[in-house]
C-alpha positions in Angstrom: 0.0 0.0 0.0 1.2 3.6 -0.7 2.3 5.4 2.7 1.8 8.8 3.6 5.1 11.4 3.2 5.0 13.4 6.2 6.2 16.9 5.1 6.1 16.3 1.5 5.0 19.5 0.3 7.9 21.5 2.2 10.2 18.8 0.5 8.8 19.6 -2.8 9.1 23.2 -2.3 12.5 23.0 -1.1 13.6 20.9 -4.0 12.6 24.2 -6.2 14.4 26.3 -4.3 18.0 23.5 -4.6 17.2 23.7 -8.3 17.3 27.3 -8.4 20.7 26.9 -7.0 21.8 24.3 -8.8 20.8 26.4 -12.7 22.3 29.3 -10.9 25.6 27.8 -10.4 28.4 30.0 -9.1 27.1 33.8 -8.4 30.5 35.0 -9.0 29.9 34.0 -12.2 28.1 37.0 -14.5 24.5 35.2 -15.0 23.5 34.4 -18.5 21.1 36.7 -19.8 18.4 35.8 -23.0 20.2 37.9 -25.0 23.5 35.6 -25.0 21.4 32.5 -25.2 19.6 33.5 -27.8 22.4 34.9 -30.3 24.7 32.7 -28.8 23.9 29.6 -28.9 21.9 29.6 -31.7 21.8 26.1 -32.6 20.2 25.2 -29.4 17.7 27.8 -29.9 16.4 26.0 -33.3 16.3 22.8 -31.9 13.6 23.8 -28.8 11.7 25.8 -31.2 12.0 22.7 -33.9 10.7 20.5 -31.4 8.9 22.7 -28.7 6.4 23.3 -32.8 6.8 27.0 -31.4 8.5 29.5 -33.5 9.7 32.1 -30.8 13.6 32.5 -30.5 13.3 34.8 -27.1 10.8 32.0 -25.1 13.2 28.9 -26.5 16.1 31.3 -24.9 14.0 30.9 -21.4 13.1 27.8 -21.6 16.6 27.0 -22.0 17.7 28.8 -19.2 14.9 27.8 -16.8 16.1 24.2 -17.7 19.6 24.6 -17.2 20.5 23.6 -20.5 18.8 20.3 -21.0 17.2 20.3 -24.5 14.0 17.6 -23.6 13.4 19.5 -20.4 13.4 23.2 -22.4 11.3 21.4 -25.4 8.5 20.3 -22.7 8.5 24.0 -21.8 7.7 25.8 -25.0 5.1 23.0 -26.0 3.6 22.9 -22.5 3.2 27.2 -22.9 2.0 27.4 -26.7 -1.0 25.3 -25.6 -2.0 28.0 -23.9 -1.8 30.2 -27.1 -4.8 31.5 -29.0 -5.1 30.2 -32.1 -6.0 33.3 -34.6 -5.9 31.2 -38.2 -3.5 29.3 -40.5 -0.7 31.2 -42.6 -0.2 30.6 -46.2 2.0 27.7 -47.5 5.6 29.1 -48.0 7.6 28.8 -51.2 11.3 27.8 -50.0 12.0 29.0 -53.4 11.7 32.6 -52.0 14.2 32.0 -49.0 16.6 34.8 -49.0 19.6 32.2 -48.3 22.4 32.3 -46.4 23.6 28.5 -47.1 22.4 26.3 -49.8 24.3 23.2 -50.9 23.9 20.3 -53.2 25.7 17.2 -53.5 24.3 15.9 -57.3 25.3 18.7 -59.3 28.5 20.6 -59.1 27.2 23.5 -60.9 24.2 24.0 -59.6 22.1 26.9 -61.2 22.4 29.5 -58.6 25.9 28.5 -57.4 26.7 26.5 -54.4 26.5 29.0 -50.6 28.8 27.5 -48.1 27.3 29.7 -45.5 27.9 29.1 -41.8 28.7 26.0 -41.6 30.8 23.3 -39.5 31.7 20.7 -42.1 35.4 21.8 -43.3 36.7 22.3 -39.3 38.7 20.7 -38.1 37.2 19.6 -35.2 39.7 20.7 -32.4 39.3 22.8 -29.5 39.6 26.4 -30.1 41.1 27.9 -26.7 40.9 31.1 -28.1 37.4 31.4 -27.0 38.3 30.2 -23.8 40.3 33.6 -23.3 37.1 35.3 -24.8 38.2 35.8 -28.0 36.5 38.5 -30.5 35.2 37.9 -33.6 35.8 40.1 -36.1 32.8 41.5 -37.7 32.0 39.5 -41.4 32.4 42.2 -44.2 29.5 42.8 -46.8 30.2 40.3 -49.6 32.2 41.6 -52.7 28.7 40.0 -55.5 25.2 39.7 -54.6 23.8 36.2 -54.8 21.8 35.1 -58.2 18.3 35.7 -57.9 17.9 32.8 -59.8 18.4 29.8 -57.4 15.6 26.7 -58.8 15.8 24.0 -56.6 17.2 21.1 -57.6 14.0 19.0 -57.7 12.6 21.2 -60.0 14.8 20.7 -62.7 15.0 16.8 -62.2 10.8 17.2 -62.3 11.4 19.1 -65.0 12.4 16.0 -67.0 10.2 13.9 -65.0 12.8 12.5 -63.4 11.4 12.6 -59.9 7.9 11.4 -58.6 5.7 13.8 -58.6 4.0 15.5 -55.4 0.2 15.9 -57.1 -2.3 17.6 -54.9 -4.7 14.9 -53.3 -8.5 15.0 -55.1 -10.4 17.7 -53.8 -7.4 19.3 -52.0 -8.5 18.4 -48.8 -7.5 20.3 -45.8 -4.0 19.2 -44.3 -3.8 17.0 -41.2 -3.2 19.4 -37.8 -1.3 17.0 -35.8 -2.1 19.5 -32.9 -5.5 19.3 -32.9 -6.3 15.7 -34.3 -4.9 12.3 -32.9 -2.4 10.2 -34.9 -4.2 7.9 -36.4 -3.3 5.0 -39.2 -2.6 4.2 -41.9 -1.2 8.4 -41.5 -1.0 10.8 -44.7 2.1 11.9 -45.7 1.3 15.2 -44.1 0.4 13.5 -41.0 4.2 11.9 -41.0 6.0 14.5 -42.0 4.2 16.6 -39.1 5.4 14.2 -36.7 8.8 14.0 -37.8 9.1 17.7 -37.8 9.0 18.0 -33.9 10.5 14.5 -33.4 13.5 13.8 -31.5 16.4 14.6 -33.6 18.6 12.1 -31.8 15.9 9.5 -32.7 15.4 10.6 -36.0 19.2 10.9 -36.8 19.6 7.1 -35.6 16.7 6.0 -37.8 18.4 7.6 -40.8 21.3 6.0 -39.9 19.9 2.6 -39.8 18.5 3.2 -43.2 22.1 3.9 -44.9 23.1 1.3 -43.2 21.0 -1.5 -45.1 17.9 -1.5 -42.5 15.7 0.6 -45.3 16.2 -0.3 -49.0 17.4 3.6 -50.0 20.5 4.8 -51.5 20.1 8.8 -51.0 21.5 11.6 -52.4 21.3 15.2 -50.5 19.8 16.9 -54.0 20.2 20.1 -51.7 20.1 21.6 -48.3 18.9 25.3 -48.0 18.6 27.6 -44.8 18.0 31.2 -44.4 15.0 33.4 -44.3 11.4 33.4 -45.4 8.7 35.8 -44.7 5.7 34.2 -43.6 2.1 35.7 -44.9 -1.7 35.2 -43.5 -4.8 35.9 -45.7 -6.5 38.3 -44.0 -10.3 38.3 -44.6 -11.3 41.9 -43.8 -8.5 43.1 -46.6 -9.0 40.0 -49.3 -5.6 39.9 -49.6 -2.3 38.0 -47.2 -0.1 40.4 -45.8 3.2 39.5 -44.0 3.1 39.0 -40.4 7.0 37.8 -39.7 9.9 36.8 -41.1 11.1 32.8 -40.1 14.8 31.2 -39.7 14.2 27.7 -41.3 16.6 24.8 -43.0 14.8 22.3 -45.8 16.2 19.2 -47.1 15.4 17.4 -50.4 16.5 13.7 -50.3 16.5 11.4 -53.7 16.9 7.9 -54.0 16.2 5.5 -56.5 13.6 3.7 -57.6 13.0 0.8 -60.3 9.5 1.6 -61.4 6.5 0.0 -61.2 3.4 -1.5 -64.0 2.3 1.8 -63.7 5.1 4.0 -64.1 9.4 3.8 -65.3 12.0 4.1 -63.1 12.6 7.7 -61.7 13.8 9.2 -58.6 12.0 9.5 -55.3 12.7 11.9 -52.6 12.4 12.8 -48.9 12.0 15.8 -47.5 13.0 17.3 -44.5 12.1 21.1 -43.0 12.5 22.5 -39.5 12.4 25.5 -37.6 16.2 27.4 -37.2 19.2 26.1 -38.3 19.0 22.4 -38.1 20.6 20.5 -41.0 21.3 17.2 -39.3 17.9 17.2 -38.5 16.6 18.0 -41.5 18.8 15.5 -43.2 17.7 12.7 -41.0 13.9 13.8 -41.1 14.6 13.3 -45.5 16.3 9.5 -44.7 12.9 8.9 -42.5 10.4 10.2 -44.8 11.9 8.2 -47.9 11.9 5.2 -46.1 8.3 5.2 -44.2 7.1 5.6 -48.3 8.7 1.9 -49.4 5.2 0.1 -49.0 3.8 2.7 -51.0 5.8 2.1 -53.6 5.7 -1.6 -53.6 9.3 -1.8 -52.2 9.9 -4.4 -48.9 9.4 -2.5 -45.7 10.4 -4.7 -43.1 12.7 -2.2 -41.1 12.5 -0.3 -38.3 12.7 2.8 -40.5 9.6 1.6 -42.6 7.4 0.3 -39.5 4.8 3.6 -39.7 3.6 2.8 -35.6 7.1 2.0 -34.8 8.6 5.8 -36.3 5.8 7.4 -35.3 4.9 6.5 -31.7 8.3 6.6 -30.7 9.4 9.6 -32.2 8.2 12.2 -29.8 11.3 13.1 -26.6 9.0 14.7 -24.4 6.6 11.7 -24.1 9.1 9.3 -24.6 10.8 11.4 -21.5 7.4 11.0 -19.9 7.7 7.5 -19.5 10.9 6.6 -19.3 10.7 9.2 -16.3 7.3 8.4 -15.0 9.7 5.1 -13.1 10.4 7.2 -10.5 7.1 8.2 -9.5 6.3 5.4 -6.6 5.6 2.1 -7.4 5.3 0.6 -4.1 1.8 -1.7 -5.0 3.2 -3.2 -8.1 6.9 -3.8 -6.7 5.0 -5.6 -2.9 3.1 -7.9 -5.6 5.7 -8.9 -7.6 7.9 -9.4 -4.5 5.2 -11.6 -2.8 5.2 -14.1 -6.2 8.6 -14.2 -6.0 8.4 -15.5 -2.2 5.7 -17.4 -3.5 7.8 -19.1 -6.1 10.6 -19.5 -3.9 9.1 -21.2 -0.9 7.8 -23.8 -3.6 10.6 -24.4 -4.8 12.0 -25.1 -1.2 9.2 -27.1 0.0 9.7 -30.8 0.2 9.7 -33.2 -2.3 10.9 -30.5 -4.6 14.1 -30.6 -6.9 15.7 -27.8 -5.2 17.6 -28.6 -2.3 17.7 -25.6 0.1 21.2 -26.3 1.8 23.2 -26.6 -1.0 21.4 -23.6 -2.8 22.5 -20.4 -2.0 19.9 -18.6 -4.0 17.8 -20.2 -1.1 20.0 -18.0 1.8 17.6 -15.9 4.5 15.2 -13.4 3.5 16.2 -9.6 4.0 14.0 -8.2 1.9 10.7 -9.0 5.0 13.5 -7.3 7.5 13.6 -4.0 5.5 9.4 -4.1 5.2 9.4 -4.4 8.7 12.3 -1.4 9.1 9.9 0.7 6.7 6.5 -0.3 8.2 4.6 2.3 9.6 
């Protein structure tokens, strides 16, 4: 039976007051202000808002801070505040094609129209630890560039769609209205749009280890990063009264485009297939591994085998999500004291029949068999 805490509540309360302390840390240490988090340690900004579904730089800066730096904790945070959020309408798609870009790769073509943007990026370092910054090190400031960027960046999909190359993403009959994973449960089979919801806000460790599997044979895909884009993208809302969208903000976001192979079907010749990937911030990995994911949770619709992990739709999904996962994994510490008494008393059970006479066990010569301890502490802890 559950026993009754005497002073529980002061416990409780003092435990906020030890993890004040705790995020605190040294107070002859300058505290860390928003500001710093938020321009900062940018990376970690994107990846709350990614996953916290909440596009708001400043609050993923608190939430950060409040959790003293732990990502899940910060993510559970945001969500757990933009539920209280009023819902005024829906924004118009957005056209990645209008990004203003500050980084945009490909790895099929070497002359991509456009030009290949390096941007900000850590894949030619070299890895080692900079103690320059350790002495506070400043930056100098990055000088205007020398040529303005092409207006005139397709992506890359387009011009393989161009040649019908590349499956084609067709509008569903009757354009039906997308799937709101925030307001509807997650149901299956799931849409596309219902997946790719639910990989947007996944985990990004999960979703980079499920990508992984599938390059590593668990997934039937060969990909190839057609391109990675991040920058900037105004973000517009129809506005009823006016009968026209205006802009209501400008977005940090990172898309992926995936493609793989594919050898055709009755219906239609062999072409590429892609996967896509698009998060809040700066977030290629994610991105990246959100593309692997997508590409391989389509194989059954294209007739391909889909016995991985990767292509198990209930598997992906359901397991995706690091604040429930965190939930439960977490929810072990809450007291268990009913189920552990009962599964104690079977194991007594068990034991004393295997002890009893006429048995196969013999009790002296077992030492599995030795005195019980476990009834002294019960009787230390009973009330």
């Amino acid at each position: 039976m559950y026993v009754a805490v005497k002073g529980g509540e002061r416990a409780i309360l003092n435990s906020y007051c030890m993890l004040d302390d705790y995020r605190r840390g040294d107070r002859a240490v300058p505290e860390l202000s928003l500001d710093q988090i938020r321009e900062q340690m940018p990376l970690a900004v994107s990846r709350v808002m990614a996953e916290g579904s909440l596009y708001d730089p400043q609050l993923a800066a608190l939430a950060l801070k409040q959790a003293a730096g732990d990502v899940i904790e910060a993510v559970f945070l945001l969500r757990a505040y933009r539920t209280t959020l009023s819902r005024y309408g829906y924004t118009q798609p957005i056209d990645t094609g209008r990004m203003r870009l500050q980084r945009r790769i490909s790895s099929t073509f070497k002359d991509v129209p456009g030009g290949q943007i390096l941007g900000p990026t850590y894949d030619y370092t070299q890895r080692l630890l900079d103690f320059s910054l350790e002495a506070e090190r400043q930056a100098d400031a990055l000088p205007a560039g020398d040529e303005p960027l092409d207006s005139a960046m397709p992506r890359v999909t387009d011009l393989l769609a161009h040649d019908d190359l590349i499956d084609a993403e067709a509008i569903p009959d009757g354009d039906p209205e997308p799937f709101d994973l925030t307001r509807q449960p997650l149901d299956f089979p799931a849409s596309r749009a219902a997946r790719l919801q639910n990989l947007a806000r996944a985990d990004e460790g999960f979703l980079l280890s499920m990508g992984y599997s599938t390059q590593r044979g668990y997934g039937n895909t060969h990909p190839f990063a057609a391109e990675i884009r991040y920058g900037f993208l105004e973000v517009e809302m129809h506005i009823e009264e006016l009968g026209f969208a205006v802009t209501v903000g400008e977005i940090e976001i990172t898309e992926c485009q995936m493609v793989s192979q594919f050898s055709g079907n009755g219906e239609e010749g062999p072409k590429f297939t892609r996967g896509y990937g698009l998060t809040f911030g700066y977030g290629e990995r994610k991105t990246m591994s959100m593309a692997l994911v997508d590409r391989a949770l389509k194989a059954k619709d294209l007739g391909e085998r889909a016995d991985s992990p990767a292509n198990d739709h209930e598997f992906v999904l359901y397991h995706s999500d690091n604040v429930e996962a965190s939930g439960f994994v977490q929810h072990l510490k809450l007291p268990h004291y009913v189920d552990f008494q009962a599964n104690l008393e079977l194991l007594r059970r068990m034991r004393a029949e295997r002890a009893a006479p006429g048995s196969a066990s013999d009790p002296a010569s077992d030492p599995a068999l030795a005195p019980d301890t476990t009834r002294q502490l019960d009787e230390a802890v009973a009330p």
